[in-house]
N, C-alpha and C positions, 0 to 999 in steps of 0.2 A: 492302137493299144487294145488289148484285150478286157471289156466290162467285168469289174471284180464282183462277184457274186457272192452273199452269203445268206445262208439260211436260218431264218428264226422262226422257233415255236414258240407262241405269247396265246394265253388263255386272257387274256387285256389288253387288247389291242386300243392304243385310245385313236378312235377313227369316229367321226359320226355317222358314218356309211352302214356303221355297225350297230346291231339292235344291243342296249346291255341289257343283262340281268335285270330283275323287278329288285331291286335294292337301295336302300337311301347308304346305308355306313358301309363304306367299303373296307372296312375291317372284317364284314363277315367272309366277304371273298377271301380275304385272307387266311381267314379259321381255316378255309376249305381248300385253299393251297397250301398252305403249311402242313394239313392232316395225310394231302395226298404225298409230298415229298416226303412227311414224316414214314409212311405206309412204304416206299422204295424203301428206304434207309432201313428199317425195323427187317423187311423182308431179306436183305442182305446180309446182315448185322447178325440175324437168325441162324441163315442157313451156313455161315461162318461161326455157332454158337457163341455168339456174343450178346450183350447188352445193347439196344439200340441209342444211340444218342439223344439228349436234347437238344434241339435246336437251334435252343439257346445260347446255353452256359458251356454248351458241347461235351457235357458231363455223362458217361454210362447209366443213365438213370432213365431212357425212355421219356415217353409225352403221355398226355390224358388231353383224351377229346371226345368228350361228352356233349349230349342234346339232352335237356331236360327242360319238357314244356316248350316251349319258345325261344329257350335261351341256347348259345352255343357256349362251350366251354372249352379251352384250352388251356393248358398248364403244364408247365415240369413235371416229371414225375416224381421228381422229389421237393414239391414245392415246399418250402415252410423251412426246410431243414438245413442246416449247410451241406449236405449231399450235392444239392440242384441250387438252381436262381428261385428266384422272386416271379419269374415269367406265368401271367394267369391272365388271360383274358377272358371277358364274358358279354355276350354279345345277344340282344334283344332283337332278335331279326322279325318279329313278328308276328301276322298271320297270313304265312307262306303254305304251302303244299306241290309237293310234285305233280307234275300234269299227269304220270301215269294212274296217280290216285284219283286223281278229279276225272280222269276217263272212265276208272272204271266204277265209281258213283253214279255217274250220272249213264252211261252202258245198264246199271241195275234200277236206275228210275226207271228211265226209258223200258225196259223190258217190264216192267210193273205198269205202265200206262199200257202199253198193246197188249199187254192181261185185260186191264178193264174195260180196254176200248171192244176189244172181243167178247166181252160179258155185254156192254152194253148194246152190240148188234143182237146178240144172243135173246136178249129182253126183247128187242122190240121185234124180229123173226118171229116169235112165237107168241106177243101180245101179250107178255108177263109185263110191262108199263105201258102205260101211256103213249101215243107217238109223240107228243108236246114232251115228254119225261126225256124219253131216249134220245131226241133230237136234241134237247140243250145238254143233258148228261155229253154224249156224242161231240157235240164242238166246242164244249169245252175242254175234252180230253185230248181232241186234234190241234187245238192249242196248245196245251201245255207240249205234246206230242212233238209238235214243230218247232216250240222254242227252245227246248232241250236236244233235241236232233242238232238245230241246230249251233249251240253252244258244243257241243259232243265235236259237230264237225269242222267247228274254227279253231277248237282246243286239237284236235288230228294234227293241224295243220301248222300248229307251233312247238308240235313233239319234235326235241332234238335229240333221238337216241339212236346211237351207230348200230347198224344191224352187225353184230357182230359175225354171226352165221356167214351173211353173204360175205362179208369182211375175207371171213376164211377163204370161201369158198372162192373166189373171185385170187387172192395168194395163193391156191392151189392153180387153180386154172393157167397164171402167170407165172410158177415154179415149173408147170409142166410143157409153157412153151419156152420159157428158155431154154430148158433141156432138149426139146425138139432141134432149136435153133440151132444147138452146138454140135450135129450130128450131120447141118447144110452145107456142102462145098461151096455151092453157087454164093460168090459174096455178094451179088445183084438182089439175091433172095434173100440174102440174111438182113439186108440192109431194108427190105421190103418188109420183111416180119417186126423188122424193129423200130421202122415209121408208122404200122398199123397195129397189130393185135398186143405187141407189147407195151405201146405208146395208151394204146386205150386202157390196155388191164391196170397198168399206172395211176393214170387219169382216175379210172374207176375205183381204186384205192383211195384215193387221194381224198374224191368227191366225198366217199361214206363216215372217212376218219376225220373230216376237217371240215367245221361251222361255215369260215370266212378263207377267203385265199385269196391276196394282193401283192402284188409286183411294187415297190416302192422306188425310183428311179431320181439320181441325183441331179440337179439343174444343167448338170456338162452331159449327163446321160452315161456316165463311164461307170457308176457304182449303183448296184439293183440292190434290193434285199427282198426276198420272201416273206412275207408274213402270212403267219399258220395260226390260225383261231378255233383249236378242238373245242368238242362239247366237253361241257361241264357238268355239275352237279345245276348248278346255275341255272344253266339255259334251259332246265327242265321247270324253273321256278312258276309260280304263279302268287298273285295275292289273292286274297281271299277274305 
């Protein structure tokens, strides 16, 4: 018998294989899936000049999803009224910050200490200090220097953001071999182009667009399932 296959994409995969988000209330992941399906539907809804639904009450009244300070906010868009529902959530997530901001904080420290650390070679080359002056000034700048480097370079390492460019660029590359492909008599060869250069452009897709990617397999071995764990807003998170 042939293994039934099916594919699922879960931004929540409950797996402990898998790193979560910095979150304690899993209601704010929800703000933020809710907001992103609400953002399909509105864009839809739109280009059909319509009103976008709530969520909710499924009422043409749109959603409201606000951040203010720390808090998240979601609601009806017609909350209060009989237009819409009662639907308003409000969510205290903290003190979070995306990693691309804390990159480029601490990208403008770091470039402020190899300012000073340059002034203070600069001092003692020309005996404007003390050599006792410039030599504690000096290691203690390549301290600070090193421990911000290195924070800079562990924060690199847990940025989860899809290049989207190469994203493209990599869907062009694989649009323009298939079309190649369809132009091959030789079936040997087409069969060859489509265990390597297509299988990899795939692959390579696959890898850029998707966090986590696991084969699930039932105890007879006859039922697989896919699971697909894209980046999120989330995964970008940090505390602070």
């Amino acid at each position: 018998m042939e293994p039934e296959k099916s594919y699922i994409e879960s931004p929540n995969i409950e797996n402990p294989n898998i790193e979560s988000p910095n979150i304690e209330n899993p209601n704010i992941e929800k703000i933020y899936k809710d907001k992103q399906k609400y953002e399909r539907m509105e864009f839809v809804a739109l280009k059909a000049d319509k009103k976008p639904k709530c969520l909710y009450c499924k009422k043409p009244v749109g959603m409201l999803f606000a951040i203010e300070s720390s808090t998240l906010i979601a609601e009806c868009g017609a909350h209060g009224s009989s237009d819409g529902c009662d639907y308003k959530l409000e969510i205290d997530k903290g003190n979070y910050i995306q990693i691309t901001d804390k990159l480029s904080d601490l990208k403008a420290e770091i470039a402020e200490l190899e300012e000073k650390i340059i002034i203070v070679k600069f001092n003692h080359l020309f005996k404007f200090h003390s050599t006792t002056q410039t030599s504690d000034e000096f290691e203690s700048l390549k301290t600070q220097f090193e421990t911000l480097n290195m924070e800079y370079s562990s924060l690199l390492l847990q940025k989860h953001i899809p290049n989207e460019e190469l994203i493209s660029e990599t869907k062009t590359q694989l649009h323009q071999a298939v079309n190649e492909m369809k132009t091959i008599a030789n079936t040997r060869e087409v069969i060859s182009i489509q265990n390597t250069t297509i299988k990899e452009l795939n692959d390579a897709i696959s890898n850029l667009s998707y966090k986590h990617k696991e084969v699930i397999s039932s105890n007879d071995a006859l039922h697989h399932r896919l699971l697909m764990q894209p980046y999120t807003i989330l995964s970008n998170e940090i505390k602070v």
